[in-house]
N, C-alpha and C positions, 0 to 999 in steps of 0.2 A: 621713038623707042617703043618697044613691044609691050602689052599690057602686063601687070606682073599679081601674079597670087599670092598674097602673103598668107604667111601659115603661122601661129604664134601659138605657142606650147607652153607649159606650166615650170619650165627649168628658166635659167638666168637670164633676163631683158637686157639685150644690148643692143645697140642699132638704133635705126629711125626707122618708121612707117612713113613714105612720103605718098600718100594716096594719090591716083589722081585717075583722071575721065577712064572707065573702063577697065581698073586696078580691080581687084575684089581682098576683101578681108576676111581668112576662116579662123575662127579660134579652136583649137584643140583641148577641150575637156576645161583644166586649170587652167589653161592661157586665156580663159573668158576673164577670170579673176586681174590676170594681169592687166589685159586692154581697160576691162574698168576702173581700175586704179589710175590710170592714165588717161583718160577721159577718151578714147578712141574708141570708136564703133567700129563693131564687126560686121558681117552680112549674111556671116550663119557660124553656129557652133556645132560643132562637131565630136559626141565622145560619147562614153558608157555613165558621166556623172559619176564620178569615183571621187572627184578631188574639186567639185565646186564647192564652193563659200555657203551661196543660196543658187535657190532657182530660180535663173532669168526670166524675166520678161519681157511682152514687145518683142523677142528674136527671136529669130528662123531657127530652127533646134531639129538635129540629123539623131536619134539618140540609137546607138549600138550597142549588142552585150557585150556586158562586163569578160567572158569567157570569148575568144575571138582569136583570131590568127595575126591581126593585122594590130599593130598601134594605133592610138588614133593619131596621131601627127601622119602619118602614112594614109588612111581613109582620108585627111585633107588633102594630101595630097592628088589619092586619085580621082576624087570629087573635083578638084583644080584642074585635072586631066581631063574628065568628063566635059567639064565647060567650053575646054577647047583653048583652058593656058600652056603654053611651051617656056614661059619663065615664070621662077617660084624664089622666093626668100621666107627660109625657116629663122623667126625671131624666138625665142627662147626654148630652142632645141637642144640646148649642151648644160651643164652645170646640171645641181641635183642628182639624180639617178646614173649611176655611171651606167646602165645597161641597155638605159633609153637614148645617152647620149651616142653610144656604138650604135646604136638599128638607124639612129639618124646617118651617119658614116653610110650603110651600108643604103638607105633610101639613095644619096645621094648619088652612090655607084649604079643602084636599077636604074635610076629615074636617067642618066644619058646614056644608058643602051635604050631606052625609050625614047631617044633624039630627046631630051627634055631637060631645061637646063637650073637647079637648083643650088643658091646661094647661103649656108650655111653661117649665120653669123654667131660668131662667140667676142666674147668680153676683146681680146687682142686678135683674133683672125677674121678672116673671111675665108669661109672652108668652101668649094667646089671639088667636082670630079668632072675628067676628062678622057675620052676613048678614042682611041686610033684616028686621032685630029690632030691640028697644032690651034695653039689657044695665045693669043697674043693678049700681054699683061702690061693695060694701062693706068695710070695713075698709083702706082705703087714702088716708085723711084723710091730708093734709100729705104728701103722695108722689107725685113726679113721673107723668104719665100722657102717654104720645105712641100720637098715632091715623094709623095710614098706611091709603090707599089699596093694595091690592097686585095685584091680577090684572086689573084694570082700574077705570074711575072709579067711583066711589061718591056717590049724590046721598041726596040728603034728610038729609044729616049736622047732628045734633043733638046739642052738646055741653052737659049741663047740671051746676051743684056745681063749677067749675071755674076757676079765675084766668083763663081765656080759652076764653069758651062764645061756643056758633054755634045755627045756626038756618036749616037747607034748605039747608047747605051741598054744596060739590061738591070733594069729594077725589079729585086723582089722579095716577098711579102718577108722574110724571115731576117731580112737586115735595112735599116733605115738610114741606105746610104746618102739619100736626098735630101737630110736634113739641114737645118740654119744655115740655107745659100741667104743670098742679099744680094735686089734684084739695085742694078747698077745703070741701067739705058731705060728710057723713054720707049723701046722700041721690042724690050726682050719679051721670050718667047718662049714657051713649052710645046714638045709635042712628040707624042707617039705611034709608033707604026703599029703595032700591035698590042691589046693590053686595053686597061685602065689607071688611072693616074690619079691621085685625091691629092690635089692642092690648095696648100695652108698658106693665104697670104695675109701679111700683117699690113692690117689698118692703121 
């Protein structure tokens, strides 16, 4: 398996950190507070200091202005890029701020037109996005799966393994016809010709 970035923000902990040789851990502003709680090290924090507890010590500290274009869950990210990661898992990216959990949605659409591939975890999902590929979906037999359209329309949509599969279909952003399938085969399958695709699959 490929080395993976974890990114850990200050909205809802869900998931696991499973570290291992080569892995790296950045924490995003308040998500320093979260890994401390949890007894997990991080390997740098990353953020404007807006919403820590106290001032860390002992760690690697990236500190950005408060006034900025970018999120800081987003600066981890492209920090993780700079490193030279191509897989990322955002741990408490959603819950809290409904405005920061949409910029998350919208990272995860740049970040694979940047060939880059980013795992979104919330409380019941695992959120991804996917572009003019097909993405084969394992280990989620008998678990809800919803497919949206999100930065514009999406054609060639092929749903396959699935209680309700398609075939050249066209998804897009202003109707959420993709919603509550339920993926049914070991083997099913999403993919688009053209487009991007943000997939909500239930853990």
């Amino acid at each position: 398996m490929s080395k993976v970035c974890y990114i850990v923000g200050a909205g809802e902990f869900y998931g696991d950190i499973a570290k291992r040789e080569g892995d790296v851990v950045i924490a995003a502003d308040g998500g320093y507070d979260a890994l401390v709680r949890r007894g997990i090290a991080c390997d740098l924090l990353i953020g404007d200091m807006d919403s820590i507890e106290s001032a860390p010590s002992g760690v690697d500290i990236l500190r950005v202005p408060v006034e900025k274009d970018e999120t800081d869950t987003y600066l981890c990210y492209l920090e993780g890029v700079r490193r030279g990661f191509d897989n990322f898992v955002i741990i408490g990216g959603v819950g809290g701020r409904e405005d920061h959990t949409f910029a998350n949605y919208s990272l995860l659409i740049g970040a694979i037109k940047d060939k880059k591939r980013v795992k979104l975890v919330s409380e019941h999902f695992d959120i991804l996005a996917i572009s003019n590929e097909k993405f084969e979906i394992k280990g989620y037999k008998n678990h809800a799966l919803s497919v949206f359209a999100f930065d514009s329309d999406a054609t060639g949509v092929t749903i396959e393994g699935c209680k309700y599969e398609a075939s050249g279909a066209t998804l897009t952003p202003s109707f959420p016809l993709g919603v509550s399938n339920l993926v049914t085969s070991d083997d099913a399958c999403v993919s688009v010709e053209h487009g991007a695709l943000l997939l909500m699959l239930e853990r």
